[in-house]
C-alpha positions in Angstrom: 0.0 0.0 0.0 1.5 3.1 -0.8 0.7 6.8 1.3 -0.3 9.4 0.1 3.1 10.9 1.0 4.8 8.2 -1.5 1.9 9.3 -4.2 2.4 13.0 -3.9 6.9 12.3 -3.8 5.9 10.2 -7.4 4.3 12.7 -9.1 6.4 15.7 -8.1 9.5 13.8 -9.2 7.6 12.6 -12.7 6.1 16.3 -13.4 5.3 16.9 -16.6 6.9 13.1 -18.3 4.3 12.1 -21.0 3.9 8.6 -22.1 5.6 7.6 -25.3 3.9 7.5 -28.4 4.2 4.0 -30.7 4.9 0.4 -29.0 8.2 2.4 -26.9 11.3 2.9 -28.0 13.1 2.1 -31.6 15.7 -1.3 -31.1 17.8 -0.8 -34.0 17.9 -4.4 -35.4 20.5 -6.8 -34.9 23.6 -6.7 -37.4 23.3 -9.4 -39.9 25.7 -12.7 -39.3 29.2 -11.8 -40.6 29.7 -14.9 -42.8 33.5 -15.5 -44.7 33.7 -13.9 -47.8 33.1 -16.9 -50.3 36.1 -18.3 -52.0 36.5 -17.4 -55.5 36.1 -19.9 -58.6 38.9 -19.9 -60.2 41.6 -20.5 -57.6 40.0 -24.1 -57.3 42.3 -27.2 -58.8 42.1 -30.4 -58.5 45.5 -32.1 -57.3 45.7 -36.4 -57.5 47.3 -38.2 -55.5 47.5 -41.5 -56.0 44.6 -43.0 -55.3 42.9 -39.8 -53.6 42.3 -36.4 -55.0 42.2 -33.3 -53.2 40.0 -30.2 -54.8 41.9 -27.2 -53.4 40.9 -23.6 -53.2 43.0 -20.7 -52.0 43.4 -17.1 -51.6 46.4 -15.1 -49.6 44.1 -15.6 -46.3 41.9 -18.8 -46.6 42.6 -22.1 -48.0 40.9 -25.2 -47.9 40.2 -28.4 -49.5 38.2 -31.5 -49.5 38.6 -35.2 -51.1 36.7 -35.4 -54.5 33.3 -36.2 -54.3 32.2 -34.8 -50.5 28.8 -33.9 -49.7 28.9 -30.0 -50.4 26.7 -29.4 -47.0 29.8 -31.2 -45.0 32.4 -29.0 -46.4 30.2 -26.4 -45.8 29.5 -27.2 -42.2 33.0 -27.3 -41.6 33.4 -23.9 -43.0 31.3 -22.6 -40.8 33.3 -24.3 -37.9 29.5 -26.4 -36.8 31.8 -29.5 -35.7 32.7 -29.9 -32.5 36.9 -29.9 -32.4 37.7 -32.9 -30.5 41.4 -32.3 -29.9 43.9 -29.7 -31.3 47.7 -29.0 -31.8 49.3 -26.2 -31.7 52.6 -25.5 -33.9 54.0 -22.0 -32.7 57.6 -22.0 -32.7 58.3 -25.3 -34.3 60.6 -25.6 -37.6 59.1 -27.3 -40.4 60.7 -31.1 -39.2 59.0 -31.0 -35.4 55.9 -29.7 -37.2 55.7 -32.7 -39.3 56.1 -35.0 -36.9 54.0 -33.6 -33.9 51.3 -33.3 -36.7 52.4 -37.0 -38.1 51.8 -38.6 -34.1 48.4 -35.8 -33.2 46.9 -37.2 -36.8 47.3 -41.0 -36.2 46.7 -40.7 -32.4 43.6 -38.7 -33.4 42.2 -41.2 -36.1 43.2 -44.3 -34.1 40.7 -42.6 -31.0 37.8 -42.3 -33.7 37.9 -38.6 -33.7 36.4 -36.5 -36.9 37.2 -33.3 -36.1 40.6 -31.4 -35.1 42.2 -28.1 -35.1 46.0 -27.3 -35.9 46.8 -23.8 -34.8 49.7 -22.9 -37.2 49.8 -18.6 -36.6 49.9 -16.5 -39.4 53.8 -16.9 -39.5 54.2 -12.9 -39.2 57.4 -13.6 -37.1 58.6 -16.2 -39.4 61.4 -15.1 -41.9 60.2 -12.8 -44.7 56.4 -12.5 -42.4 55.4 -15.8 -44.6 53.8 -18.3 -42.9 55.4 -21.4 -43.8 53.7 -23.9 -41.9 50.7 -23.0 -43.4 52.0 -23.9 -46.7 53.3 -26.8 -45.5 50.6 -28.1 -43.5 47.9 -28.1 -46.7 50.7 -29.9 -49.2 50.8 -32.6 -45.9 47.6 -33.0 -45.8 47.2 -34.0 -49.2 50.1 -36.5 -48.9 50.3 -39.9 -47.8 50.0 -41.4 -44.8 47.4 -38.3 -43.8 45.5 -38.7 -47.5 43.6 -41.6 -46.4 42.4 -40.4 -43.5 41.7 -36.5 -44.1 38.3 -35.8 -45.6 38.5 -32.3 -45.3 40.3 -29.0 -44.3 39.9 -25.6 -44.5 40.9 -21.7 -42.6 39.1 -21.7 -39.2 36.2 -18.9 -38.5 37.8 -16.0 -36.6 36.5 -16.7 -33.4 38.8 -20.2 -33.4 42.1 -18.2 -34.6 41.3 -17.4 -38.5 44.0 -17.6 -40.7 46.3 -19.3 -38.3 44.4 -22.0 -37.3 43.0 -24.5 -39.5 39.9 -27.5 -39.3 41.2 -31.2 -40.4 38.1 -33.4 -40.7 38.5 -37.1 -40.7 37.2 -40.2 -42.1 35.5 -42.8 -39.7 38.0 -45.6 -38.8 37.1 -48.3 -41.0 39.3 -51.3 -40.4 38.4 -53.4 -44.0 39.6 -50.2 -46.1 43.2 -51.3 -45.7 46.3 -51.3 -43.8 47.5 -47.5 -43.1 51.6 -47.3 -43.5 51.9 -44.5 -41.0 55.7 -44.7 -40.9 56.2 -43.4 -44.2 57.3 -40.1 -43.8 58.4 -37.6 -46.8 62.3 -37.9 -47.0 63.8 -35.2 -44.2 64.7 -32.5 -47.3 61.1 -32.0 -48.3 60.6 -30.3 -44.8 64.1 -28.9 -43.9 
């Protein structure tokens, strides 16, 4: 119950306030959902390996690429970083030869535990020699390359909010034990990663 003393305190403090006019105040509306600039056409290629090809697309920023023949709505939920990462490894301040092989053991140890989805934080390579990133370059021609071809499915530049351009999603293939025996001790010769 309020008093008349409470009343008459209200309406001297309100004065001469007027309700608004409309349904209350204007709520600007929300910004629309930044999304990644789309990659363009014509930096797509097709690179066979052996038994696998890759389809690769790349600009200065982004770069990703999937086997031939994946669901378009996968690679696009990938993109869009809608899969959970299960594990990741980060890179920073390794040479090209402990980067290979921390990513060679993380890989296998990820596809043997029945993981799909990792992340491998390389950095943008701004302090690298130059400010070019070359783990970045050298993680997508790994990737490509046996023994990680017959596991990867897909990759591509992580969303911003998971480290952009120096960060990148590996998506892998179910374990499947009748598609064949994986040789994961074959390793590119030491000078291709020197």
């Amino acid at each position: 119950m309020q008093s008349e003393t409470d009343k008459a305190l209200f309406e001297s403090a309100v004065g001469s306030v007027r309700p608004l006019r409309g349904k209350g105040r204007a709520v600007p509306p929300p910004p629309p959902h930044r999304r990644r600039p789309p990659v363009p056409d014509n930096t797509a290629q097709t690179m066979p390996v052996d038994d696998t090809a890759f389809t690769l697309r790349h600009t200065d920023e982004y770069f990703e690429g999937c086997v031939l023949g994946l669901d378009p709505a996968v690679m696009a939920r990938l993109r869009s970083g809608r899969y959970s990462r299960e594990k990741h490894l980060d890179l920073h301040g390794m040479n090209a030869r402990q980067a290979c092989d921390a990513l060679h053991a993380f890989i296998r140890d990820a596809y043997m535990r029945s993981l799909r989805c990792v992340m491998v934080v390389t950095g943008r390579g701004r302090n690298s020699p130059d400010g070019v990133g070359v783990l970045r370059g050298l993680l997508q021609d790994m990737l490509c390359r046996a023994p990680f071809k017959r596991v990867v499915l897909a990759f591509c530049t992580a969303e911003a909010r998971d480290g952009g351009a120096g960060a990148v999603y590996v998506l892998l293939r179910r374990q499947k034990k009748h598609r064949g025996k994986i040789i994961w001790d074959r390793l590119p010769p030491d000078d291709d990663y020197s």
